[in-house]
Every structure is written in structure tokens, then in C-alpha cells.
MIMI-901692 format. One line per field, with one value per residue (C-alpha): x, y, z; residue in three letters; residue number from 1. Coordinates in steps of 0.25 Angstrom, whole numbers, always signed. Layout:
<nodes>
u	c(X, ...)
v	c(Y, ...)
w	c(Z, ...)
rest	c(ALA, ...)
nr	c(NUM, ...)
</nodes>
This chain:
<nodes>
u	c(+391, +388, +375, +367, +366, +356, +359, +347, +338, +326, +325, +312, +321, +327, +324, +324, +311, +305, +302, +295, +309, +315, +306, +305, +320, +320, +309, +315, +327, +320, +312, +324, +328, +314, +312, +325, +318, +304, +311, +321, +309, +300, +310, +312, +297, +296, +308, +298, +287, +294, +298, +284, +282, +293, +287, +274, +280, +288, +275, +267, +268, +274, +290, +297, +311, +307, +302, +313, +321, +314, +314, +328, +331, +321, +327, +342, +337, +330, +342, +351, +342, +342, +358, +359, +367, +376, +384, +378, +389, +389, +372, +371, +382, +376, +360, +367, +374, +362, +353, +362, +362, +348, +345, +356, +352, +335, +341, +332, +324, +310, +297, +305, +300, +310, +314, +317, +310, +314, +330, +327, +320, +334, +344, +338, +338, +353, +356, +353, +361, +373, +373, +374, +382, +392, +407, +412, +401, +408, +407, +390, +389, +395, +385, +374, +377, +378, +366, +359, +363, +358, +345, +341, +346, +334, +322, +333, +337, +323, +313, +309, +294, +285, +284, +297, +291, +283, +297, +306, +297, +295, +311, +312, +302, +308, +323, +317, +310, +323, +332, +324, +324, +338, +341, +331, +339, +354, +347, +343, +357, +364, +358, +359, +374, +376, +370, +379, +391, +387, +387, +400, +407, +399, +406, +419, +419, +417, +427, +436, +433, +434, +448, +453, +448, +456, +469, +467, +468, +480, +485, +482, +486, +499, +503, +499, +509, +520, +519, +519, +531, +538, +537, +539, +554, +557, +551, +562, +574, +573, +571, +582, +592, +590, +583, +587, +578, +566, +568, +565, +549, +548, +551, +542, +533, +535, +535, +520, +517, +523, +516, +502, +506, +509, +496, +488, +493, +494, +477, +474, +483, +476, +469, +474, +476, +466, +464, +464, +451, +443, +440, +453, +448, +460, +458, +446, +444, +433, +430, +427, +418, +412, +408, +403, +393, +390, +386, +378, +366, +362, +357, +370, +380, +396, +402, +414, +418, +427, +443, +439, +440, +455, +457, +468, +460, +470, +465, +460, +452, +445, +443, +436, +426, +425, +420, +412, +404, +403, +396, +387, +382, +379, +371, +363, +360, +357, +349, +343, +343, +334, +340, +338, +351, +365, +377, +392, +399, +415, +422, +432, +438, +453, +455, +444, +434, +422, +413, +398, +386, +372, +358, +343, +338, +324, +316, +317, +333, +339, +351, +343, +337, +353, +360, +370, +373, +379, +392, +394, +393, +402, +413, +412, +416, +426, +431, +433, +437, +448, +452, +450, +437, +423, +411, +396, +383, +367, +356, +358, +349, +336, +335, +352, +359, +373, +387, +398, +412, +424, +439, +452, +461, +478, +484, +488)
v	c(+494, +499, +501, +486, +482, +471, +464, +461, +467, +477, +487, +480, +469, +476, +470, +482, +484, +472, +476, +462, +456, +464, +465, +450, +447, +458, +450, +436, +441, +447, +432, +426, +435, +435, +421, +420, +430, +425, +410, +417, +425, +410, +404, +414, +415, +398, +399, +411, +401, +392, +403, +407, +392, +390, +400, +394, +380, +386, +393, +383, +380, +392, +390, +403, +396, +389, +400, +408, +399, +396, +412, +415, +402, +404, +419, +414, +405, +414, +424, +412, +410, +423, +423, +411, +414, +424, +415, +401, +394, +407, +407, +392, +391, +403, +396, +381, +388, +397, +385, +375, +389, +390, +375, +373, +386, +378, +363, +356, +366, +359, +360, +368, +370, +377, +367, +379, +375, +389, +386, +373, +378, +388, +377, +369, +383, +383, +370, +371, +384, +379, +368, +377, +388, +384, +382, +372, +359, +352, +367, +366, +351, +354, +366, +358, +346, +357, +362, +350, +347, +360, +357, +343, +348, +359, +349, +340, +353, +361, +355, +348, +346, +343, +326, +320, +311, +322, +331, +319, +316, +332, +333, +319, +327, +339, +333, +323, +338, +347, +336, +333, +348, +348, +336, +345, +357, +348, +343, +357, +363, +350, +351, +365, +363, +353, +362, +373, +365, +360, +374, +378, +365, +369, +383, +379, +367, +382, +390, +379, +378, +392, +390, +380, +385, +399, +390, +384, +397, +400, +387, +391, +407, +406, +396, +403, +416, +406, +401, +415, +418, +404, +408, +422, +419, +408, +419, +430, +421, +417, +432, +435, +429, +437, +451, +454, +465, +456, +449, +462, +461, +448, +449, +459, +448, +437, +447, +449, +436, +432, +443, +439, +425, +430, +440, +428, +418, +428, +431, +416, +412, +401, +394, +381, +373, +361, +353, +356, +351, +366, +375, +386, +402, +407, +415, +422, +435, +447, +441, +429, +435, +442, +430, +424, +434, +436, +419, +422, +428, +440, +448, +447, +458, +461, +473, +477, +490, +502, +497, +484, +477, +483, +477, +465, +456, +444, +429, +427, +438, +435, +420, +425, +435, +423, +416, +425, +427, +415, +410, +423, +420, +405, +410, +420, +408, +399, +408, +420, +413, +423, +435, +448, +454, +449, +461, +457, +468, +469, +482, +486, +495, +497, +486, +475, +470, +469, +458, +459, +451, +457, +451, +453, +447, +440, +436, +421, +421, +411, +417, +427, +417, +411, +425, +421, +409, +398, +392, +399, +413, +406, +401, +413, +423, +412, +414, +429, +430, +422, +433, +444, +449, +449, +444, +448, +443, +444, +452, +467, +479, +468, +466, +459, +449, +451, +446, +455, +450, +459, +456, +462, +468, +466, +478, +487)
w	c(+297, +282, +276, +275, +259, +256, +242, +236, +246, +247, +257, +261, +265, +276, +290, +297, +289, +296, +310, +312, +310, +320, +330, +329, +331, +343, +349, +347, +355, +366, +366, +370, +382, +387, +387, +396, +406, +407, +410, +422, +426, +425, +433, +444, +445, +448, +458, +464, +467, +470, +480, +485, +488, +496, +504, +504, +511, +518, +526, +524, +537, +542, +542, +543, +542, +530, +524, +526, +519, +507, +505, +506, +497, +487, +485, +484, +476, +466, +465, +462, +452, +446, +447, +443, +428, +434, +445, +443, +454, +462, +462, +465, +475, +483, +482, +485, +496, +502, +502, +509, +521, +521, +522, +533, +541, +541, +542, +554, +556, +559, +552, +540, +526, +517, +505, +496, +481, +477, +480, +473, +460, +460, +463, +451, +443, +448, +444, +428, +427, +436, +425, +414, +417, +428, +422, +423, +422, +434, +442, +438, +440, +455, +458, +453, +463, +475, +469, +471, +483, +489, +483, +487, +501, +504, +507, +517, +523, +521, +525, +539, +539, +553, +549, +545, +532, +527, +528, +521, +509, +507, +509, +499, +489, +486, +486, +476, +469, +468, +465, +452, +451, +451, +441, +431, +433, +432, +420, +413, +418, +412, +400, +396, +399, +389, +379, +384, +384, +369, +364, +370, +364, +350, +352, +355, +343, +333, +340, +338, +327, +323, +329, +321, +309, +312, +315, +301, +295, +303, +297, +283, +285, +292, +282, +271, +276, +278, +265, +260, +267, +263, +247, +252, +257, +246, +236, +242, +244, +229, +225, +234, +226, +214, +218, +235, +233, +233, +244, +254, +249, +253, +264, +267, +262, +270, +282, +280, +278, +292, +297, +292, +297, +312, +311, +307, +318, +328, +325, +327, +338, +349, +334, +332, +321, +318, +305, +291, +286, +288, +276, +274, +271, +272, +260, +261, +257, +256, +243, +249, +259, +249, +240, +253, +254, +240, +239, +252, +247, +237, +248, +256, +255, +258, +261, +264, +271, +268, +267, +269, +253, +255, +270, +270, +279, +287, +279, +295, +297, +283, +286, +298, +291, +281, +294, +299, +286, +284, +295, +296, +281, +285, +297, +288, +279, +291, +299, +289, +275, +269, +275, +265, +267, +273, +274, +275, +279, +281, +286, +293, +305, +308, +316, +311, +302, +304, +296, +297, +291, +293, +290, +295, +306, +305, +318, +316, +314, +321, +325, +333, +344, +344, +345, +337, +346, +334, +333, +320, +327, +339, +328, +322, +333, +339, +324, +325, +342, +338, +327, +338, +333, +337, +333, +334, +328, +329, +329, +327, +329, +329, +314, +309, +312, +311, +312, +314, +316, +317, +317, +317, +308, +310, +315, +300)
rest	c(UNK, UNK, UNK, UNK, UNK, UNK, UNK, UNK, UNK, UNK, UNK, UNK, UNK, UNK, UNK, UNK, UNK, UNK, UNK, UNK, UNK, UNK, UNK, UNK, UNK, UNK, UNK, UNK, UNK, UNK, UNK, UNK, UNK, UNK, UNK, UNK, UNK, UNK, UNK, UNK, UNK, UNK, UNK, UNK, UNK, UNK, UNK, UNK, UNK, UNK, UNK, UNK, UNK, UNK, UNK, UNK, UNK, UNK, UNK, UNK, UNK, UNK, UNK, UNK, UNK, UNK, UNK, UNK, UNK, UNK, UNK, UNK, UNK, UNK, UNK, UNK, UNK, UNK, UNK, UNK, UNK, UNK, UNK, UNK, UNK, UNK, UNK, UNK, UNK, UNK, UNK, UNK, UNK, UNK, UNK, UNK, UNK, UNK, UNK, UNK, UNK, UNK, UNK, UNK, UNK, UNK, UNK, UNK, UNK, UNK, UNK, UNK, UNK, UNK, UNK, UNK, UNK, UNK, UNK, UNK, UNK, UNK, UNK, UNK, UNK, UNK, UNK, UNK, UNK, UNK, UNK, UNK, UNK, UNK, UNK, UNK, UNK, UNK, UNK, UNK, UNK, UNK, UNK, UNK, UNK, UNK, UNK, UNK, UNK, UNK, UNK, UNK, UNK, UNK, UNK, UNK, UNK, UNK, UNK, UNK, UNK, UNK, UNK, UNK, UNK, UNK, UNK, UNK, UNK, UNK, UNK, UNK, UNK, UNK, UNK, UNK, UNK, UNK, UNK, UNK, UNK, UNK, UNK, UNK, UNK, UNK, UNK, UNK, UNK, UNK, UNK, UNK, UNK, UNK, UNK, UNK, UNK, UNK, UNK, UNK, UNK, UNK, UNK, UNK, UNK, UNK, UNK, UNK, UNK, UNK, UNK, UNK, UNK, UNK, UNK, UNK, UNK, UNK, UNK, UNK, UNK, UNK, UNK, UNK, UNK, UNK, UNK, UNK, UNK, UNK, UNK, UNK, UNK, UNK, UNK, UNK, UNK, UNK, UNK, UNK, UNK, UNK, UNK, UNK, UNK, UNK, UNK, UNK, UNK, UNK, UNK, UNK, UNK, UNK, UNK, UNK, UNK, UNK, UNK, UNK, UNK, UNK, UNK, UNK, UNK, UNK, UNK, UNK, UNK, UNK, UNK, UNK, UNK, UNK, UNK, UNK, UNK, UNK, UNK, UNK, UNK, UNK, UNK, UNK, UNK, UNK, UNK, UNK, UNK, UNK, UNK, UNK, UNK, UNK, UNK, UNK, UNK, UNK, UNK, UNK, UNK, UNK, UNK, UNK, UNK, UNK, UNK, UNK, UNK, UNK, UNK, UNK, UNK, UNK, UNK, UNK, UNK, UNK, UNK, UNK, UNK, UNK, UNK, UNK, UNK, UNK, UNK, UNK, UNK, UNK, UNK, UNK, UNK, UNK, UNK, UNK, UNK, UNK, UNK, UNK, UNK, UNK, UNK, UNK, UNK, UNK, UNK, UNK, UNK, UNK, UNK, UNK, UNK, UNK, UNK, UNK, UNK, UNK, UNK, UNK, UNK, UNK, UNK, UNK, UNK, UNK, UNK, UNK, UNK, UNK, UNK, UNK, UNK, UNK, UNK, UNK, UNK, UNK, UNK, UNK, UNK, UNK, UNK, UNK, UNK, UNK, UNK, UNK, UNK, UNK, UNK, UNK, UNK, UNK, UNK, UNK, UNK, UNK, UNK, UNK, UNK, UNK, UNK, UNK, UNK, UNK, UNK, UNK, UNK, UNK, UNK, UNK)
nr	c(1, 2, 3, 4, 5, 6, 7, 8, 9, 10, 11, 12, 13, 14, 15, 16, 17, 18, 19, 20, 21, 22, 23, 24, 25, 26, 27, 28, 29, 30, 31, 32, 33, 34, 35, 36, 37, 38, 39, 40, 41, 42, 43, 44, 45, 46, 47, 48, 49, 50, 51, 52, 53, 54, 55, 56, 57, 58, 59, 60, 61, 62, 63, 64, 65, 66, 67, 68, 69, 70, 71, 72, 73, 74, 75, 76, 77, 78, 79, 80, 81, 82, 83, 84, 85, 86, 87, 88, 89, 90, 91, 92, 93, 94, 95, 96, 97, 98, 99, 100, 101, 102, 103, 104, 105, 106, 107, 108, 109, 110, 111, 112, 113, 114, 115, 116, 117, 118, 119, 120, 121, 122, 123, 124, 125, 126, 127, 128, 129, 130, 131, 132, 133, 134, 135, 136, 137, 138, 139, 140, 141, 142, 143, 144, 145, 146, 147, 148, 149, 150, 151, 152, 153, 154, 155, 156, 157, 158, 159, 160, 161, 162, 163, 164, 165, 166, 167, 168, 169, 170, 171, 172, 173, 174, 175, 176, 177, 178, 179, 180, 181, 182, 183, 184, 185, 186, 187, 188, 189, 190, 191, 192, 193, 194, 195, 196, 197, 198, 199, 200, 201, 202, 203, 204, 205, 206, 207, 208, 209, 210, 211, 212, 213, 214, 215, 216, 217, 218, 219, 220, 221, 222, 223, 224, 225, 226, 227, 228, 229, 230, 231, 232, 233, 234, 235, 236, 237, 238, 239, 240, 241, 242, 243, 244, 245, 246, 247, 248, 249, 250, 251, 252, 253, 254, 255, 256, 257, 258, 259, 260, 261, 262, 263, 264, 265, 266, 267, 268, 269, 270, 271, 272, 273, 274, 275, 276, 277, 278, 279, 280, 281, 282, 283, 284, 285, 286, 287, 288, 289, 290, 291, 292, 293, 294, 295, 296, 297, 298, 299, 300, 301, 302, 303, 304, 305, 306, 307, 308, 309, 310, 311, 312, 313, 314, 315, 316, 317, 318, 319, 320, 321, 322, 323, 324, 325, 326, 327, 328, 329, 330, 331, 332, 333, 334, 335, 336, 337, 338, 339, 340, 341, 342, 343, 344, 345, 346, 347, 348, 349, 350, 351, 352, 353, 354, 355, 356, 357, 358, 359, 360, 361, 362, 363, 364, 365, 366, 367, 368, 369, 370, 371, 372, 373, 374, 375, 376, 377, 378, 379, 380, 381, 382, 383, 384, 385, 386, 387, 388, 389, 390, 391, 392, 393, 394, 395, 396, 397, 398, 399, 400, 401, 402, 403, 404, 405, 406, 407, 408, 409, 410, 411, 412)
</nodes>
């Protein structure tokens, strides 16, 4: 990775001399994870008294039937519960399924008190992650039905107490009870799957985007080769009138250009073309990359690593760096304006390049509560899949953030 140079700033500047800030962001992260916890561990807890009073109705007055039932239906609703995010159809299938055996295998029997609020609490647990996780909506929409017809199902099924009013109004008040459950839960589940469905259209508008931008610069690259070749071969038919012997260099010249033309189509086949109204960087160079940095900020610095100044880069695979820069400086700016120190580093290996932007990490950055969840990182990395490369960013060793994309080099 290189020594770390900081224009314009002191060693006291350093982050790592802060252990406030690091401890902090380490902190922050772990926040998130534990919050995630204590809420599944707050959940389960409910559903466990919920669980102990099935039991308690259940005996209340002594019904060993009921009771069983309520204890093998709260536990298979727990687990399903707990396995919920792993299998959503498989989990509510197999608790829908395993509710409609138990209620059949009690159904009639007299005196019974078995209505199963734990089963319940997890059908409507069920429901809000059906909703959001099951491919596709029609597939989730189905389940949540079933699901809701298993559910309002228990009390009919259930329970049979000693006087017949007393047993329909308690049968008429828990339907009413987990039917409302349910309509909560459908409507959680609905709405986190609008938000979800709005991000993944947000991130398929940038990777589009991203496309269509690289085929523009197919546009402009290829017809910039055949133009080359066009005045090549006009250029060797006039000189071959007069001096044969010139004619053999350009066709040597006109060879390559095709062949940068192929290379260059073949590196962004599957991009199609779109209109002409986005900004052309077909001709960027380092110096351009360079400058960039440079207008950035005093504090920010670019390095180039051994062989690379000397290193023929194709246009595409500068305008990606180009990118790629881009959008990691206007991050910085957005989300760490008064950073001390900000490193561009480019080197390369014998097959890639390998483009690096660094800066200090401070506790109340933004981009560490997101991970690096924006549709400039997404639009980014769609840029640099598409050239076969990789991309990763954010936080590093507790104190950086960083942005490191690499790409490949044509075969030499």
C-alpha cells in the first residue's frame, strides 16, 4: 500500500493518535449489531410469555389436552420464529402446516382450551417477514393469506368451553384479537417492502445508468479507432502511389487501431447505447486525475506507484479510475469536509491496477452508520463489475475509511 503522505499536515494530525476517535467508531459499529440482538432477544422473550400464559389457561381449569397442545405449538412457533430469515416460505409453510395437524387432531374435543396466542404472536412475526423477504410479491402475498387463514382458524378449532355463549364470544374475541394482529403485521411487512422494492429500483436506475454511460464511451472510442483507421488507409493509398515502401507502416498502423477497436468492444459487450446528452471523458489521462486531486484540497495527495507513469492505460479503464475518483472525492466532501489528510494512490501488479483513495475516519461520519450503503458506491462498483474488476469500500483497521477499486490490464 506505500507509506501514507499527508500535505500540509502535522504528525499531531494523525488519527491514530486519537484513540477517542477510534474507539468511538469501533463502538458505533458494534451499537448497530447490538441493537439487532437485544430486539430478536426482545421478541422471543414476548413470544416466551406469551408461552407461559398459554400454559396458565390452558390449566386453568386443569386441561391436559390443551395444555399439551399449546406447548408443542408455542415451541414450533418459537423456532420458526428463530428460523425465520433462513427459509421464510419453507418456516411458514412448515408452522401454517403443523397448526392446521394440531387443531384437527383436538377439533370437538369438549371442554378444550388451547387457542395458541404464542403460535399466533409467531404467525403475525411470520407474516411481516413473509412480506419482506419472499420472491416474488405474488409468492409472499399468497403465504400471507394461508397464513391468515390458519391464524383466524385456532379459537374456531381450539376452543370449546362448558357454556356455549361464554365459548362463542371468547371464540369471536380472539378472532377479532389476532385478525387485527395480523392487518398490523401485513401492514409492517407491506410497508418495509415498498421501501425495499424503492431501493432496488434506486439501484437499478444507477447501474443502468452506469451502463449506458459506458456504452456512450463505446460509441465515442470505437468511433474514434475507425476514424483513425479511415485517414490511416486514405493516408497509405495516397502515399502508395508515389513511395510503396510506405504503405507496409500503415498498415501496421491501421492493424492496431482495429485491434484496440475489437479490445475495446469486446471489454464492454452487453452495454447498450443510449442518448447523447451525458458528458464525454473519453480523454482522460493521469494528469487529469492528477489535477482532480490537486483542485480537491491541500491536504490531499496522488501517488503513483512504481512503472505506473510509463504504463499505457486503455481510455476505458482511465475513465473508470476517472469515476471512481470522482465520486470518492465528492463523498469525502459530502461526508468528511474537514478531513486532515486525503491519499490517492495508483499502482499496479501484472495483470491490474489498482486505484486507492484513503482518509480518517471520525466517529460521527455518516458513511459509517450507512456501510457504504449509497447509490454512488452502488453505481460505482456496477461501473467497475462491468470492466471485470472489483471494488470495496469502508472502514479499515477502525480508524480509515477507504475506497479501493481494482481493474484489469489487456493481456501484454
Amino acid at each position: 500500500m506505500g507509506t501514507v503522505r499527508r500535505a500540509g499536515v502535522g504528525r499531531s494530525a494523525d488519527v491514530r493518535s486519537t484513540p477517542f476517535v477510534v474507539a468511538s467508531a469501533i463502538v458505533w459499529e458494534r451499537l448497530s449489531t447490538w441493537t439487532q440482538r437485544a430486539g430478536e432477544i426482545a421478541l422471543l422473550g414476548l413470544l416466551g410469555l406469551l408461552w407461559v400464559f398459554d400454559t396458565i389457561l390452558t390449566t386453568a381449569p386443569a386441561d391436559a389436552t390443551g395444555a399439551l397442545v399449546c406447548v408443542i405449538g408455542g415451541g414450533v412457533g418459537i423456532l420458526a420464529v428463530v428460523l425465520r430469515k433462513r427459509r421464510t416460505w419453507l418456516v411458514a409453510v412448515a408452522l401454517s402446516a403443523a397448526s392446521l395437524v394440531l387443531s384437527a387432531v383436538v377439533a370437538g374435543a369438549p371442554d378444550l382450551r388451547a387457542v395458541g396466542f404464542t403460535e399466533a404472536g409467531a404467525f403475525m412475526v411470520l407474516t411481516i417477514t413473509v412480506l419482506r423477504r419472499v420472491e416474488p410479491i405474488r409468492n409472499a402475498v399468497v403465504l400471507s393469506v394461508g397464513i391468515l387463514v390458519v391464524l383466524i382458524s385456532l379459537p374456531a378449532l381450539r376452543f370449546e368451553g362448558p357454556e356455549n355463549g361464554y365459548a362463542n364470544a371468547a371464540t369471536q374475541a380472539a378472532t377479532i384479537v389476532y385478525l387485527l394482529g395480523w392487518a398490523v403485521g401485513a401492514g409492517i411487512g407491506g410497508y418495509l417492502r415498498v421501501q425495499q422494492e424503492r431501493r432496488k429500483i434506486g439501484e437499478e436506475r444507477v447501474r443502468r445508468g452506469e451502463r449506458l454511460e459506458l456504452a456512450r464511451e463505446l460509441h465515442d472510442l470505437v468511433a474514434h479507432h475507425i476514424t483513425g483507421i479511415v485517414v490511416q488507409a486514405q493516408a497509405a493509398r495516397t502515399v502508395g502511389e508515389t513511395n510503396p515502401e510506405a504503405v507496409l507502416p500503415a498498415l501496421d498502423a491501421i492493424a492496431g487501431a482495429g485491434s484496440e477497436a475489437l479490445t475495446s468492444m469486446r471489454r464492454l459487450v452487453g452495454v447498450l447505447r443510449a442518448d447523447d446528452h451525458a458528458t464525454r471523458n473519453v480523454g482522460v489521462t493521469l494528469d487529469d486525475l492528477r489535477k482532480m486531486v490537486g483542485q480537491f484540497s491541500p491536504a490531499a495527495t496522488f501517488d503513483l506507484g512504481p512503472g505506473v507513469a510509463s504504463l499505457t492505460l486503455a481510455p476505458e479503464v482511465l475513465t473508470t479510475l476517472h469515476r471512481v475518483l470522482t465520486e470518492s472525492l465528492t463523498n469525502i466532501r459530502r461526508h468528511a469536509p474537514h478531513t486532515p489528510w486525503v491519499e490517492v494512490r495508483l499502482t499496479t501488479f501484472e495483470d491490474s491496477v489498482r486505484l486507492r483513495v484513503a482518509n480518517p475516519l471520525s466517529a460521527a461520519d455518516p458513511r459509517l452508520s450507512r456501510l457504504g450503503g449509497g447509490f454512488g458506491l452502488i453505481g460505482m462498483a456496477e461501473r467497475v463489475e462491468t470492466m471485470g474488476g472489483h471494488l470495496v469500500a469502508g472502514p479499515v483497521a477502525g480508524h480509515l475509511w477507504e475506497v479501493a477499486a481494482e481493474l484489469p490490464l489487456p493481456a501484454r
